[in-house]
PyMOL Python script that loads the backbone (N, CA, C, O; Angstrom):
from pymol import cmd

cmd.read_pdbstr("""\
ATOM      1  N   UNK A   1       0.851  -1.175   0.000  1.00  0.00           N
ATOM      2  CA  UNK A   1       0.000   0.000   0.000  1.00  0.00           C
ATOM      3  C   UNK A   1       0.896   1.237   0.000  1.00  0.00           C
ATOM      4  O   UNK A   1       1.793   1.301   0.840  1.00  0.00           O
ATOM      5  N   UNK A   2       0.716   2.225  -0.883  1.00  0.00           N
ATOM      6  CA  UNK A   2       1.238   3.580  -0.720  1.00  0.00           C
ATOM      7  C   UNK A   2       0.937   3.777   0.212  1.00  0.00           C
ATOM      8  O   UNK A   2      -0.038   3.381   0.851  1.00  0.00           O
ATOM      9  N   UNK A   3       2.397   4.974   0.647  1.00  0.00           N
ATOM     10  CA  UNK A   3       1.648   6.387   1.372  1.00  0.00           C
ATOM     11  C   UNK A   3       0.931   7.231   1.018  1.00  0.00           C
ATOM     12  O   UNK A   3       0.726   7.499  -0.165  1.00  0.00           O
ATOM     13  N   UNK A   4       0.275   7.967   2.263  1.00  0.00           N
ATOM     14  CA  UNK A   4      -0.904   8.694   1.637  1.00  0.00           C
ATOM     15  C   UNK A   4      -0.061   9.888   2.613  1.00  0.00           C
ATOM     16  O   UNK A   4       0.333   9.679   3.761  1.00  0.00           O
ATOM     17  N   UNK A   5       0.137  11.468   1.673  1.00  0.00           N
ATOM     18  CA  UNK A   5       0.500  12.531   2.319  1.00  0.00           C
ATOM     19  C   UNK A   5      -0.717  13.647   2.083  1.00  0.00           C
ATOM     20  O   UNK A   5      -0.998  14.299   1.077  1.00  0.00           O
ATOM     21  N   UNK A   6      -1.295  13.613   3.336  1.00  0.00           N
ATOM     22  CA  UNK A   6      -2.505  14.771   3.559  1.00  0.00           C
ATOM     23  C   UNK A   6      -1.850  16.184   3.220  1.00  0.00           C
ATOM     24  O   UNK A   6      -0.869  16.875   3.495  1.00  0.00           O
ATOM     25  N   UNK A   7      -2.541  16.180   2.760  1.00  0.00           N
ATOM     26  CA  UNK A   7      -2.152  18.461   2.198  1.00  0.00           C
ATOM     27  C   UNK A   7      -3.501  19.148   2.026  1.00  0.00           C
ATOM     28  O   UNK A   7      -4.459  19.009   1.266  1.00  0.00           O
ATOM     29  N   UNK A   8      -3.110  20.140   3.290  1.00  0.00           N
ATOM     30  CA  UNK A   8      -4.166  20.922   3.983  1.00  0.00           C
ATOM     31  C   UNK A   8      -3.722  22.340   3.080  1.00  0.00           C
ATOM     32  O   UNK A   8      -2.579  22.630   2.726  1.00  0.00           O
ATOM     33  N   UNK A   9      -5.274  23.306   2.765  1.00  0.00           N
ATOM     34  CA  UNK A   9      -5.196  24.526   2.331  1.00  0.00           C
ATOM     35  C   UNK A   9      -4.756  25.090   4.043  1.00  0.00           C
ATOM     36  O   UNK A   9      -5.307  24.708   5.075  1.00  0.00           O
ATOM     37  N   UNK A  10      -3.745  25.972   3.944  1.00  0.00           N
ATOM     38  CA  UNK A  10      -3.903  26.883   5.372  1.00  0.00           C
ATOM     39  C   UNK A  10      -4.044  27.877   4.725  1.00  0.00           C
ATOM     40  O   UNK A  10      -3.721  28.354   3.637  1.00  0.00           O
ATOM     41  N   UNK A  11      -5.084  28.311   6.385  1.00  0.00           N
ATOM     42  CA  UNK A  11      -5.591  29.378   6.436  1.00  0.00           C
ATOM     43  C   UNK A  11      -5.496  30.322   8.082  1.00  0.00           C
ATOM     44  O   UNK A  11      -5.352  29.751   9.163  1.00  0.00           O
ATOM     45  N   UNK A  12      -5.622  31.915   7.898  1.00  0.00           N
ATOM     46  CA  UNK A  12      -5.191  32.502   8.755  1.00  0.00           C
ATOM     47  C   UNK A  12      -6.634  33.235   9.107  1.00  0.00           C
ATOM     48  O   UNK A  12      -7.320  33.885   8.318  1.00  0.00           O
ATOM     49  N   UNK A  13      -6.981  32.891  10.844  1.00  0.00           N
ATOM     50  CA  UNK A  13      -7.793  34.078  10.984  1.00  0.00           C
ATOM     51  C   UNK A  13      -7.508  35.511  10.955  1.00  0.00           C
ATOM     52  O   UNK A  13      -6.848  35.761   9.947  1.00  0.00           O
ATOM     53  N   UNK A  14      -7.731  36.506  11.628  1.00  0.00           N
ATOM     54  CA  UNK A  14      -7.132  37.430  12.179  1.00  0.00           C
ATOM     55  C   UNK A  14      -8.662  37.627  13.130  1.00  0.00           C
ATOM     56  O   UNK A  14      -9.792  37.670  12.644  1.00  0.00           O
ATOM     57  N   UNK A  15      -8.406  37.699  14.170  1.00  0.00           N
ATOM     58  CA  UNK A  15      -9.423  38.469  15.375  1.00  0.00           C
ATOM     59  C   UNK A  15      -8.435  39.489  16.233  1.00  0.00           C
ATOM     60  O   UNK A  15      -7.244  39.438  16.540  1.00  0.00           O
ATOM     61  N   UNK A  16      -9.755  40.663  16.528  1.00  0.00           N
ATOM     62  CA  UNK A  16     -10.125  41.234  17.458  1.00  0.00           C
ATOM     63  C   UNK A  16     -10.657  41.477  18.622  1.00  0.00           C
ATOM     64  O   UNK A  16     -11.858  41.728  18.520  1.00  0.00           O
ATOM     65  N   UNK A  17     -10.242  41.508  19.719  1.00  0.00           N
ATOM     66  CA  UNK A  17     -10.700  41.664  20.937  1.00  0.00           C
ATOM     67  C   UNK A  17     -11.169  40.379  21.822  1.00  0.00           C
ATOM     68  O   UNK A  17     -11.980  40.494  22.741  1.00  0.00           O
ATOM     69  N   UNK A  18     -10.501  38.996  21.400  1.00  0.00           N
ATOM     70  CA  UNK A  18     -10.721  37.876  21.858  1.00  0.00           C
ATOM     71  C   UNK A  18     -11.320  37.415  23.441  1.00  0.00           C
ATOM     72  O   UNK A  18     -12.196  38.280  23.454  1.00  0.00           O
ATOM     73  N   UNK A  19     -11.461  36.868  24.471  1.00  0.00           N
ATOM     74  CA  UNK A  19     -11.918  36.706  25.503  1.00  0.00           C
ATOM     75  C   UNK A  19      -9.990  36.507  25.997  1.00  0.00           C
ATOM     76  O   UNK A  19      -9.535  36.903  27.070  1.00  0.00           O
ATOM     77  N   UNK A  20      -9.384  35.998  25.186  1.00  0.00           N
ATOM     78  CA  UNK A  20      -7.883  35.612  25.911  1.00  0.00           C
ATOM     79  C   UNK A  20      -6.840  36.517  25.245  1.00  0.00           C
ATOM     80  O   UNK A  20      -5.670  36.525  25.628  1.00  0.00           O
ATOM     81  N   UNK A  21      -7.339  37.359  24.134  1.00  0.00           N
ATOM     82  CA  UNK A  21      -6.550  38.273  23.608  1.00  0.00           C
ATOM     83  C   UNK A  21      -6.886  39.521  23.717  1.00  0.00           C
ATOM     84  O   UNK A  21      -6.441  40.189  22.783  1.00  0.00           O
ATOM     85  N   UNK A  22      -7.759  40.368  24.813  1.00  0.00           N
ATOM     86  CA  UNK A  22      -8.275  41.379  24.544  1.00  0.00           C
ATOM     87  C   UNK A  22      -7.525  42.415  24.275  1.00  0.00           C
ATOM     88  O   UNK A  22      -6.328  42.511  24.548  1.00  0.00           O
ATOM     89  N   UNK A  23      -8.465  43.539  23.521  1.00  0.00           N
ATOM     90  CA  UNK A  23      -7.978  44.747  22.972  1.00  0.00           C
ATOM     91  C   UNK A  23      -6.712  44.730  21.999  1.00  0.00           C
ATOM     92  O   UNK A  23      -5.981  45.701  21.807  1.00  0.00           O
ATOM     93  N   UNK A  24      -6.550  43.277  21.326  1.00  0.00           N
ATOM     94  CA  UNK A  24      -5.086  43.398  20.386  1.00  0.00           C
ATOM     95  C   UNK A  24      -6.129  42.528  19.328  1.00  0.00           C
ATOM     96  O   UNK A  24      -7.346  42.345  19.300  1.00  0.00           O
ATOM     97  N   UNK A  25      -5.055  42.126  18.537  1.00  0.00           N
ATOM     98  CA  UNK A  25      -5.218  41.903  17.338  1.00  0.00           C
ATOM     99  C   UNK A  25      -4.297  39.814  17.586  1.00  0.00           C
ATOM    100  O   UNK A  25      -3.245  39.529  18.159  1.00  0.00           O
ATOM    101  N   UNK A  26      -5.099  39.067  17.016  1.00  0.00           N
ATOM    102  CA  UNK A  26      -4.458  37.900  16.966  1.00  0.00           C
ATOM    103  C   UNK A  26      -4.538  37.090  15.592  1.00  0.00           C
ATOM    104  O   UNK A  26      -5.351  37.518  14.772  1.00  0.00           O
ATOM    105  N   UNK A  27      -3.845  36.059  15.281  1.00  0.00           N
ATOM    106  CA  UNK A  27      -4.165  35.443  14.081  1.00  0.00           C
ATOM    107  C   UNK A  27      -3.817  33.679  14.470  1.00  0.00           C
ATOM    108  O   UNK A  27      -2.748  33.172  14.811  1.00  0.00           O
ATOM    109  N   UNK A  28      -4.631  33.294  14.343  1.00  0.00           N
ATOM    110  CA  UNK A  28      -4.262  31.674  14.366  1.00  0.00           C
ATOM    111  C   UNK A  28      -4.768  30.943  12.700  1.00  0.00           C
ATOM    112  O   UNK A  28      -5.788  31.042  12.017  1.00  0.00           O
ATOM    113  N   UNK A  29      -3.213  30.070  12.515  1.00  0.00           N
ATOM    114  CA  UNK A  29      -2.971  29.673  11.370  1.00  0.00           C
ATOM    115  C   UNK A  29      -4.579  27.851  11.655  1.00  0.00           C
ATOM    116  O   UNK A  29      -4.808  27.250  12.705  1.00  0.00           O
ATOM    117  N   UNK A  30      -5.189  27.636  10.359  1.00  0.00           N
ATOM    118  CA  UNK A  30      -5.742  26.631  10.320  1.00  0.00           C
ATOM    119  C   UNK A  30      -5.163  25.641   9.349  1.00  0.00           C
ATOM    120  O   UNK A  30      -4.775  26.096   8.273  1.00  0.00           O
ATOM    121  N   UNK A  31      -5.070  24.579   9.535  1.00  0.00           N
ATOM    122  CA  UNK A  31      -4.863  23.779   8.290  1.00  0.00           C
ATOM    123  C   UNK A  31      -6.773  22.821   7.742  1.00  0.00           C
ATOM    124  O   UNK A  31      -7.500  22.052   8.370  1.00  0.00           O
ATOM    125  N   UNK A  32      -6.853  23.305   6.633  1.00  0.00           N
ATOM    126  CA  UNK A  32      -8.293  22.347   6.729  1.00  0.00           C
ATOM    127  C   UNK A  32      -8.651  23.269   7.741  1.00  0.00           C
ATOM    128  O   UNK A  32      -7.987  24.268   8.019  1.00  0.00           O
ATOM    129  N   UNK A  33      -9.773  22.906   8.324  1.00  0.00           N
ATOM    130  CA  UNK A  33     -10.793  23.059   9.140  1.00  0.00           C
ATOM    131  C   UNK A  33     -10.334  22.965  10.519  1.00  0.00           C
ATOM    132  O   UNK A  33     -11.006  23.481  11.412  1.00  0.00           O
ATOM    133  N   UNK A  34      -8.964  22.189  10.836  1.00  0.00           N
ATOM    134  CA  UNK A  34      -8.530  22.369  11.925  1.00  0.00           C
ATOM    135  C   UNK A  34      -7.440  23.167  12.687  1.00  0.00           C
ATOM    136  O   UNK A  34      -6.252  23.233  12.374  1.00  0.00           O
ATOM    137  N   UNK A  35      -8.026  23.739  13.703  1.00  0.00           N
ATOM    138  CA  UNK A  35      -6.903  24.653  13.971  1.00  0.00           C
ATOM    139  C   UNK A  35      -5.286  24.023  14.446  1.00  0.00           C
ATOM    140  O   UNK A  35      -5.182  22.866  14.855  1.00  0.00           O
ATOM    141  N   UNK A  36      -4.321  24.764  14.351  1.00  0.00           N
ATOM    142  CA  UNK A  36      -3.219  24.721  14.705  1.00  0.00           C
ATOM    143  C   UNK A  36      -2.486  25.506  15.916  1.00  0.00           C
ATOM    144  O   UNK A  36      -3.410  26.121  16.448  1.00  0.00           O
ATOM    145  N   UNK A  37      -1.581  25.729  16.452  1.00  0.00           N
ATOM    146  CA  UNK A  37      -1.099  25.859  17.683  1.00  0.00           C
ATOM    147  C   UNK A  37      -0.452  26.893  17.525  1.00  0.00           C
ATOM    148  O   UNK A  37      -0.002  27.447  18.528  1.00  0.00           O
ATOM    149  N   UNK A  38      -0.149  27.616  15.830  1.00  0.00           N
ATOM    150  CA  UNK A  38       0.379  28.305  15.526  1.00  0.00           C
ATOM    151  C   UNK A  38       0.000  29.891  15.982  1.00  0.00           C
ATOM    152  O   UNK A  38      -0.611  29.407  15.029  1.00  0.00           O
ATOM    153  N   UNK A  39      -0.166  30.698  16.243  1.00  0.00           N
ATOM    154  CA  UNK A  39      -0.917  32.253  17.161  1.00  0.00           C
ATOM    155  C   UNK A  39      -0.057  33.166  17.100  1.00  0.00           C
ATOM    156  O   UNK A  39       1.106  32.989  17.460  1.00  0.00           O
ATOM    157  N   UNK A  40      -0.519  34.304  16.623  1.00  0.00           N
ATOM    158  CA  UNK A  40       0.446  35.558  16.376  1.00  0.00           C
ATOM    159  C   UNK A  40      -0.149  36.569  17.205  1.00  0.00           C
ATOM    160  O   UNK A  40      -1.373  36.470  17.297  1.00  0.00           O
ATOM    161  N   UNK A  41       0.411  37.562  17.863  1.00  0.00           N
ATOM    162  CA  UNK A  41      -0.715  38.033  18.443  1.00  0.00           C
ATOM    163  C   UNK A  41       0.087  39.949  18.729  1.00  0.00           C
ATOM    164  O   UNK A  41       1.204  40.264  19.140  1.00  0.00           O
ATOM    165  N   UNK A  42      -0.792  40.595  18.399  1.00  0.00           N
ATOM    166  CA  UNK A  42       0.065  42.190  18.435  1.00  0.00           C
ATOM    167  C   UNK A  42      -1.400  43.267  18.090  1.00  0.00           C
ATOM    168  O   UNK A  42      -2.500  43.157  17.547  1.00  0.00           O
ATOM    169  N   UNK A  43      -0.461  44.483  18.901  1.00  0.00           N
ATOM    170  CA  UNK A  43      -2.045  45.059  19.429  1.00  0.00           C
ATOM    171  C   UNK A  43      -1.461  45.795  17.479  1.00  0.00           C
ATOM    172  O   UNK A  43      -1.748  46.919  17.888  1.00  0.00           O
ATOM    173  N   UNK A  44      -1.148  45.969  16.515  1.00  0.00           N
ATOM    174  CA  UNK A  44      -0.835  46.455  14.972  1.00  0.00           C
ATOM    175  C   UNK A  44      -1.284  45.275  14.274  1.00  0.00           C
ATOM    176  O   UNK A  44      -0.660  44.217  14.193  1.00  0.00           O
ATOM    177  N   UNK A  45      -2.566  45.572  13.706  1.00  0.00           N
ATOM    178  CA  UNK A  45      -2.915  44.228  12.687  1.00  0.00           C
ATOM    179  C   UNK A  45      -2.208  44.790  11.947  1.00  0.00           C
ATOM    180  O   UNK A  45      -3.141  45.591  11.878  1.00  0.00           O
ATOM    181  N   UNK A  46      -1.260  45.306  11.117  1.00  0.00           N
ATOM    182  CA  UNK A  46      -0.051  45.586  10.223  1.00  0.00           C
ATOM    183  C   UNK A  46       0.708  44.638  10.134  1.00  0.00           C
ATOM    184  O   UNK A  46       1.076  44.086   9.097  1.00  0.00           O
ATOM    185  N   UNK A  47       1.116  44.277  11.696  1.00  0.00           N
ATOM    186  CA  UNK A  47       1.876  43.002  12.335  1.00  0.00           C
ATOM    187  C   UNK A  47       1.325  41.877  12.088  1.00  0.00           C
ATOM    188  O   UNK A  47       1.946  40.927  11.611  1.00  0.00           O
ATOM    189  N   UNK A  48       0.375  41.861  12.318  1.00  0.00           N
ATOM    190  CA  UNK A  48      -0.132  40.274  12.166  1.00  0.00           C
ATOM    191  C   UNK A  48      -0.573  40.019  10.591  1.00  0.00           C
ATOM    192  O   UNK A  48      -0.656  38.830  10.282  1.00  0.00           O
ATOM    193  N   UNK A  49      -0.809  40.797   9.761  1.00  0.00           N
ATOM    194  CA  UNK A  49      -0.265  40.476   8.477  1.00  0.00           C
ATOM    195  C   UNK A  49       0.396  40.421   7.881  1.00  0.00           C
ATOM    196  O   UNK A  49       0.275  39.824   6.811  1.00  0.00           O
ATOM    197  N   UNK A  50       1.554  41.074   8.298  1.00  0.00           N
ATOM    198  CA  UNK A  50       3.058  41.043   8.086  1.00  0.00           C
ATOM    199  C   UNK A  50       3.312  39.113   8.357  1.00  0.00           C
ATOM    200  O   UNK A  50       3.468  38.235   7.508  1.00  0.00           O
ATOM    201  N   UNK A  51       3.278  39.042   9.448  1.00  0.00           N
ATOM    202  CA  UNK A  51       3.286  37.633   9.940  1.00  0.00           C
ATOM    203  C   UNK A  51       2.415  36.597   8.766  1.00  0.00           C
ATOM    204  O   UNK A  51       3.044  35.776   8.099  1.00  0.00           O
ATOM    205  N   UNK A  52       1.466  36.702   8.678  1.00  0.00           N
ATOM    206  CA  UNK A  52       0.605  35.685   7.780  1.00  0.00           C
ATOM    207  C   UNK A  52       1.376  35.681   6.476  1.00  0.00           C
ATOM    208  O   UNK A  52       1.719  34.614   5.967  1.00  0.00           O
ATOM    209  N   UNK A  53       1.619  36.694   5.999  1.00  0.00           N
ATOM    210  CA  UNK A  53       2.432  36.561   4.615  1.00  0.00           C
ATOM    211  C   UNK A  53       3.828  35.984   5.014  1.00  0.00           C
ATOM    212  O   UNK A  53       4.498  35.814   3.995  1.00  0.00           O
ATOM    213  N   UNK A  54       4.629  35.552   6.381  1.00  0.00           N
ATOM    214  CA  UNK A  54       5.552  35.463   6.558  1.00  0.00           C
ATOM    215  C   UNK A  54       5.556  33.989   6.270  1.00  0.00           C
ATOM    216  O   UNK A  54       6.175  33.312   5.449  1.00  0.00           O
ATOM    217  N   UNK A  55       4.516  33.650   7.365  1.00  0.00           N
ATOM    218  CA  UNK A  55       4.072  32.251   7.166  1.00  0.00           C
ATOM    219  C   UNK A  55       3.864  31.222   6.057  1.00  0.00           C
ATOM    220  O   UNK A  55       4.330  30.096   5.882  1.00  0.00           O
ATOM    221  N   UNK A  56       2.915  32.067   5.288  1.00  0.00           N
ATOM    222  CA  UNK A  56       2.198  31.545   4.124  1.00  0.00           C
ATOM    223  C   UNK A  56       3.717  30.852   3.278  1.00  0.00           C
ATOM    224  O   UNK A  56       3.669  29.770   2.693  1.00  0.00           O
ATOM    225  N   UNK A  57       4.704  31.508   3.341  1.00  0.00           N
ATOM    226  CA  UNK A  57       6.125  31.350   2.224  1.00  0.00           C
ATOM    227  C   UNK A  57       6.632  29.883   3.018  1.00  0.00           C
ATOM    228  O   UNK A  57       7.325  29.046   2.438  1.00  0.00           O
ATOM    229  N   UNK A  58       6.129  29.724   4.529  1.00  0.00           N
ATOM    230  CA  UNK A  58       6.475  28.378   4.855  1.00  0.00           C
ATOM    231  C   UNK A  58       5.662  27.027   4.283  1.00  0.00           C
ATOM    232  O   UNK A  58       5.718  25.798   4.330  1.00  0.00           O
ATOM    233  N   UNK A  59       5.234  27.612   3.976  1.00  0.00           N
ATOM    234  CA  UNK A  59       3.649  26.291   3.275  1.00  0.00           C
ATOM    235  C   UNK A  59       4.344  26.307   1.595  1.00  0.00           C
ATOM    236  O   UNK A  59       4.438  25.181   1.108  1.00  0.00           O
ATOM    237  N   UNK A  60       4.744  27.276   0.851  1.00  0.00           N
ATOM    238  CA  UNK A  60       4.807  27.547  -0.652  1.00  0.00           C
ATOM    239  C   UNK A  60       3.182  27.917  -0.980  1.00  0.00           C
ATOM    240  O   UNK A  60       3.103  28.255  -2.161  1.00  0.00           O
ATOM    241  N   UNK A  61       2.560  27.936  -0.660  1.00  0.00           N
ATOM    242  CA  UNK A  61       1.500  28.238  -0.934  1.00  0.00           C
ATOM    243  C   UNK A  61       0.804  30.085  -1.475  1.00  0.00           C
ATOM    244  O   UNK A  61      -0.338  30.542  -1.515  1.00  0.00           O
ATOM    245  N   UNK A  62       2.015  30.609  -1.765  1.00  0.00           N
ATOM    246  CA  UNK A  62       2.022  31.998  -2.926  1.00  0.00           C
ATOM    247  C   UNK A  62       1.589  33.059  -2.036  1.00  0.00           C
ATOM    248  O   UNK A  62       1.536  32.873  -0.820  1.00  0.00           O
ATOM    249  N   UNK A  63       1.262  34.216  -2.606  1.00  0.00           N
ATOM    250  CA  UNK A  63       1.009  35.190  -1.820  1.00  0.00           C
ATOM    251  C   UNK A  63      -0.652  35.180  -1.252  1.00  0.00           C
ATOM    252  O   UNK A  63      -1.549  35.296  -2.087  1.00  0.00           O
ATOM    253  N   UNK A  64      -0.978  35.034   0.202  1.00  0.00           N
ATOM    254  CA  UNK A  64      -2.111  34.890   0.401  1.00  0.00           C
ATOM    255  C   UNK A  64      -3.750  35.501   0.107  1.00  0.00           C
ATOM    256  O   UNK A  64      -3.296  36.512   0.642  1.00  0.00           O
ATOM    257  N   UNK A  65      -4.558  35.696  -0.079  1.00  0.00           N
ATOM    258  CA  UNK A  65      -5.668  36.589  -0.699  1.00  0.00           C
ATOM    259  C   UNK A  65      -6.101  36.375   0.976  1.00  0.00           C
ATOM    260  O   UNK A  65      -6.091  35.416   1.748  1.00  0.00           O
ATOM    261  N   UNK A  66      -6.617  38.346   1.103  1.00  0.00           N
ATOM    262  CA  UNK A  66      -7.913  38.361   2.138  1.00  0.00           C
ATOM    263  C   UNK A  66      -9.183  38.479   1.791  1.00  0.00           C
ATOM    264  O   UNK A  66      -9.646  39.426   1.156  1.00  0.00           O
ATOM    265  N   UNK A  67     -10.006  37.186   2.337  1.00  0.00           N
ATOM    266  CA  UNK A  67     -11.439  37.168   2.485  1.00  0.00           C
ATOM    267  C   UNK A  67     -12.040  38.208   4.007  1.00  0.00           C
ATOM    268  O   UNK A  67     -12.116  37.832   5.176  1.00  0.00           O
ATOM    269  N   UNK A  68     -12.362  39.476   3.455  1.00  0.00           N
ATOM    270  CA  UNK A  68     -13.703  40.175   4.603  1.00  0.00           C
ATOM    271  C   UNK A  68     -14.328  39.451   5.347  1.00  0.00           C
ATOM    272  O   UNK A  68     -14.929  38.484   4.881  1.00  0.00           O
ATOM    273  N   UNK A  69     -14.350  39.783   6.927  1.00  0.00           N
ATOM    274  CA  UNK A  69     -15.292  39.227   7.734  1.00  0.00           C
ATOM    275  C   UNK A  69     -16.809  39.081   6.952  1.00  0.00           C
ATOM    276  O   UNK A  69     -17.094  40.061   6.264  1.00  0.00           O
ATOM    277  N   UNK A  70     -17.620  38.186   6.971  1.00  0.00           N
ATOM    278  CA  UNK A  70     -18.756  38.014   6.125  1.00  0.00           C
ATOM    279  C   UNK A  70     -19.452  38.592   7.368  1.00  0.00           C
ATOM    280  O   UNK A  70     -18.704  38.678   8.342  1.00  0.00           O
ATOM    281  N   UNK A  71     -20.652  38.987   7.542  1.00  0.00           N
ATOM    282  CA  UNK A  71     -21.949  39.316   8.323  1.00  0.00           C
ATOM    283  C   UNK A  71     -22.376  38.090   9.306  1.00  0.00           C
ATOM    284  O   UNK A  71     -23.083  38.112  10.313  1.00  0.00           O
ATOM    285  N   UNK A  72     -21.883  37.303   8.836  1.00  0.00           N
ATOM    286  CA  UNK A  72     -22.230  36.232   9.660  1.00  0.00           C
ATOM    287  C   UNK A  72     -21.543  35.338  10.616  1.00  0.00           C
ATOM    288  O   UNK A  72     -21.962  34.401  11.294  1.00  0.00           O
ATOM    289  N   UNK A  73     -20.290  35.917  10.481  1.00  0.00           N
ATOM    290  CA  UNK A  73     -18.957  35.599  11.405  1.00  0.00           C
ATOM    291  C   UNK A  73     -18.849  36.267  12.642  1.00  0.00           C
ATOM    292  O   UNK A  73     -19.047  37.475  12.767  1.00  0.00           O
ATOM    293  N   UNK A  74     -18.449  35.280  13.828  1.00  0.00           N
ATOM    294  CA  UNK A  74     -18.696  35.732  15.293  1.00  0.00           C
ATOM    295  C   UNK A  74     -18.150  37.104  15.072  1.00  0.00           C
ATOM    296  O   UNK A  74     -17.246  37.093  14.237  1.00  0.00           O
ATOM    297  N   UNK A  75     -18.490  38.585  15.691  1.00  0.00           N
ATOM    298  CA  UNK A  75     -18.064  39.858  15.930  1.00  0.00           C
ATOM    299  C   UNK A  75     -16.253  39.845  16.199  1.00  0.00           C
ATOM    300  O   UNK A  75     -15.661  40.860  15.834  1.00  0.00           O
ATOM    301  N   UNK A  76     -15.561  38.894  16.722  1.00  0.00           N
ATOM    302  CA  UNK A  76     -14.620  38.823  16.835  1.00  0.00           C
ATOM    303  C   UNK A  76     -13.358  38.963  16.046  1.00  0.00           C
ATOM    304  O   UNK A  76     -12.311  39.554  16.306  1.00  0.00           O
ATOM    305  N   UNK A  77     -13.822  38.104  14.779  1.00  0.00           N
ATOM    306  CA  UNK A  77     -13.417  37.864  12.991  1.00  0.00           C
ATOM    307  C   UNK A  77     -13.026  39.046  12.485  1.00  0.00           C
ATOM    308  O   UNK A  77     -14.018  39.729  12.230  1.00  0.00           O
ATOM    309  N   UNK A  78     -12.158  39.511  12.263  1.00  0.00           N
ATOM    310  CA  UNK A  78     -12.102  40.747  11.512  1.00  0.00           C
ATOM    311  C   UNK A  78     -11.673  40.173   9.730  1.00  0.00           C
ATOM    312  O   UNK A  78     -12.113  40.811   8.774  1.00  0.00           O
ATOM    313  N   UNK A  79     -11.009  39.240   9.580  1.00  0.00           N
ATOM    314  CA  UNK A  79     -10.825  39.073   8.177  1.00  0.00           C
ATOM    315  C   UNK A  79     -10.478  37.213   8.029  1.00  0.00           C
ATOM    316  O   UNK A  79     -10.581  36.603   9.093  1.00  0.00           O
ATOM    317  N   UNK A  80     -10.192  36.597   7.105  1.00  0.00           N
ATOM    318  CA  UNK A  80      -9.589  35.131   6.925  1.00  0.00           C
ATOM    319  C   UNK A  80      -8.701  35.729   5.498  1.00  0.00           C
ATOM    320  O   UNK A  80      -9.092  36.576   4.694  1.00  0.00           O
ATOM    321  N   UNK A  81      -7.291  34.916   5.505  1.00  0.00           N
ATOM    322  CA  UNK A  81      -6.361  34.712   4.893  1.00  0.00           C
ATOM    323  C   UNK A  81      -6.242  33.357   4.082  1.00  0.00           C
ATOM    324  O   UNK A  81      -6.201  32.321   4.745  1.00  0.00           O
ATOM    325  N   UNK A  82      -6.191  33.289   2.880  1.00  0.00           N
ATOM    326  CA  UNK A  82      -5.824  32.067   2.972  1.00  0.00           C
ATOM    327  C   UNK A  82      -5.079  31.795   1.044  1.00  0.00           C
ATOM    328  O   UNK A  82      -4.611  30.706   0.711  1.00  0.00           O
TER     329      UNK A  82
END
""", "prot")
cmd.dss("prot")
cmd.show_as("cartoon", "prot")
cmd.util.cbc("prot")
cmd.orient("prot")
């Protein structure tokens, strides 16, 4: 039997004002649907996109596109990366 090598789209939140991050800016990297351990966290979302594009070059996965918080995303959400 082959190996089988899983390859996940990652993706980056970015939130605002978290219950464990308040008043800054954070980003936790997802792979798939599941989160990762990965967390950036700085009161300059400048910074934390600085960071996501830093990241993204660790995956090869090109320069990242931001998706807008949709209307329907917890108040917290300020944007997804991916």
């Amino acid at each position: 039997m082959s190996d089988v090598i899983k390859s996940f789209l990652n993706t980056w939140t970015v939130y605002f004002d978290t219950k464990d991050h308040p008043k800054v800016y954070c980003s936790r990297r997802f792979e798939g649907i599941d989160p990762t351990s990965d967390i950036f966290v700085n009161a300059d979302v400048t910074a934390v996109r600085q960071w996501i594009h830093e990241e993204s070059k660790k995956f090869d996965q090109g320069v990242p596109m931001c998706l807008p918080r949709s209307l329907n995303d917890d108040p917290v959400i300020v944007e997804v990366w991916l």
